[in-house]
C-alpha positions as CSV (number, residue, x, y, z in Angstrom):
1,X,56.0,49.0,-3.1
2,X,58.1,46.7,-4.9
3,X,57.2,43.1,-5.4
4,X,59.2,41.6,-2.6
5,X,57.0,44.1,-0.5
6,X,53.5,42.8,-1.8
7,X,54.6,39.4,-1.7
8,X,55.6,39.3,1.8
9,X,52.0,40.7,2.7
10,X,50.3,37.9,0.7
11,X,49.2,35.8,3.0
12,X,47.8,39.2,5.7
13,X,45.5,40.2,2.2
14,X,44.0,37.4,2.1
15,X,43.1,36.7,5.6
16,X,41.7,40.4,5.1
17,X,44.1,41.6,8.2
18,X,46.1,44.4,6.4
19,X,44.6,47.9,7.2
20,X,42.9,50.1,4.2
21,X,45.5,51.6,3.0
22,X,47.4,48.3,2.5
23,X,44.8,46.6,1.5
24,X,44.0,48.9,-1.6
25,X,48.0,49.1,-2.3
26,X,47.8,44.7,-2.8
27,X,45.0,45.0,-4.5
28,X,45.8,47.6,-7.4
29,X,49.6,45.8,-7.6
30,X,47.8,42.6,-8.3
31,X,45.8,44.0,-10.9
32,X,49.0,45.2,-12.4
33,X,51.7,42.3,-11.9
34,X,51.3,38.9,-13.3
35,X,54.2,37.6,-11.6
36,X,53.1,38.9,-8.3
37,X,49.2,37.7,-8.8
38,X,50.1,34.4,-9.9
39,X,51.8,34.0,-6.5
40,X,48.6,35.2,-4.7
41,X,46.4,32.7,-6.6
42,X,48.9,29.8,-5.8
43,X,48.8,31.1,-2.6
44,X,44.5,31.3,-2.6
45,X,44.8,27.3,-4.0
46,X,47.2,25.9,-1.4
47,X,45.0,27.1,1.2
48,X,42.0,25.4,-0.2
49,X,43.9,22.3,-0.6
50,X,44.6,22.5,3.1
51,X,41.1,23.2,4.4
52,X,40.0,20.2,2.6
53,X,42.2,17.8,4.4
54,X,40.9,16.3,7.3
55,X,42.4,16.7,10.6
56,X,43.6,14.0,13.0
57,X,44.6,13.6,16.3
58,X,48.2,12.7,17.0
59,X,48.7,10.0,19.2
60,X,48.8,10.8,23.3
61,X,52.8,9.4,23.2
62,X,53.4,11.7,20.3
63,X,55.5,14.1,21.4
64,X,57.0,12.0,24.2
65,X,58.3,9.6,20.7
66,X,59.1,12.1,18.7
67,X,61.7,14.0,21.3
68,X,63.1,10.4,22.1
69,X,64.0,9.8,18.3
70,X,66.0,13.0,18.1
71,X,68.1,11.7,21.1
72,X,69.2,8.7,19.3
């Protein structure tokens, strides 16, 4: 697989949702590309970023609002 490949399956590694095979294949490229690994980790820190923000409501009109503004 070339790196386009791997990187497209980034995100399905690390939720653990690739198969065996695949998963192995991820792994060893990782191992082997620096390019392709420091995507993954970038990846790995964005998520934890976004787990640690806390999540809010949105207001009951929001989506009412929101469609109005793109009329105008």
């Amino acid at each position: 697989m070339n790196c386009r490949q791997i990187r497209s399956l980034l995100s399905e590694y690390y939720d653990r949702a690739l198969g065996e095979r695949l998963q192995k294949i991820v792994r060893e490229h990782l191992m082997r590309c620096q390019e392709c690994d420091a995507e993954y980790k970038k990846l790995k820190k964005s998520l934890a970023i976004l787990r640690k923000l806390k999540s809010q409501k949105a207001p009951r009109d929001y989506l009412q609002n929101a469609f109005n503004e793109k009329k105008a």
